[in-house]
C-alpha positions in Angstrom: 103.6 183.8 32.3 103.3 186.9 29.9 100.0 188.3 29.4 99.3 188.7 25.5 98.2 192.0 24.3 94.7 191.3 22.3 93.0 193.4 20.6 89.6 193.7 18.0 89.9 196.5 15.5 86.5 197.0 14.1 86.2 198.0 10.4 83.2 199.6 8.3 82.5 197.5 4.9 86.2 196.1 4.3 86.4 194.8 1.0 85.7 191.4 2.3 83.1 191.8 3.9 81.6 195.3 1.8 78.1 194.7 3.1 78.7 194.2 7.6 80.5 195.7 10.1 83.8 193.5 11.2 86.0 193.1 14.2 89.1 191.3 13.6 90.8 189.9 16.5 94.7 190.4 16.9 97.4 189.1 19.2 100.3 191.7 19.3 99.8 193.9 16.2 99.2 189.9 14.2 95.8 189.2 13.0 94.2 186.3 13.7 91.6 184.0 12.1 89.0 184.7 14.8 86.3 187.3 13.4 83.1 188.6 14.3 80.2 190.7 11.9 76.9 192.3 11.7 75.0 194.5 9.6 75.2 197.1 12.7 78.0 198.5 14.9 75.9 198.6 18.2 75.4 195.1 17.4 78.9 194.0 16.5 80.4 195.7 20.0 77.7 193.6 21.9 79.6 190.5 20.2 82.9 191.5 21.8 84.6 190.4 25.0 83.1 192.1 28.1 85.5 194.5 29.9 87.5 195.9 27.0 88.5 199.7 26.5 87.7 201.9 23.6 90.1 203.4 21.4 89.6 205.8 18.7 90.9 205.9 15.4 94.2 207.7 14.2 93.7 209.6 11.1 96.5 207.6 10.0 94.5 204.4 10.4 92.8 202.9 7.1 89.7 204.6 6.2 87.7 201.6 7.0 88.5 200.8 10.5 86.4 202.6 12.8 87.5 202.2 16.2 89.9 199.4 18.2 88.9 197.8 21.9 91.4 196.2 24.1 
């Protein structure tokens, strides 16, 4: 069976959500419904699966998004 890639890109006051820190879970490079916020990031990464990796932005990412863990 494939593995699916997953991934939670965390984002700093979308538009959405202008006044919380989000991470939006995506399968592939395809969002998904599954969200997660708080009003800080240390908070939000607690929310997150255990065992993921860190990435850091590209400065061609979206100002908003701060970093992505898979």
């Amino acid at each position: 069976m494939k593995e699916e890639c997953i991934t939670w890109t965390i984002y700093k006051h979308p538009s959405d959500y202008p006044d919380e820190f989000v991470a939006r879970k995506f399968i592939l490079d395809k969002p998904t419904s599954e969200i997660k916020t708080s009003d800080t990031i240390e908070t939000l990464r607690l929310l997150l699966p255990m065992g993921l990796t860190r990435i850091e932005r590209s400065d061609d990412d979206d100002p908003v998004i701060v970093e992505t863990w898979m």
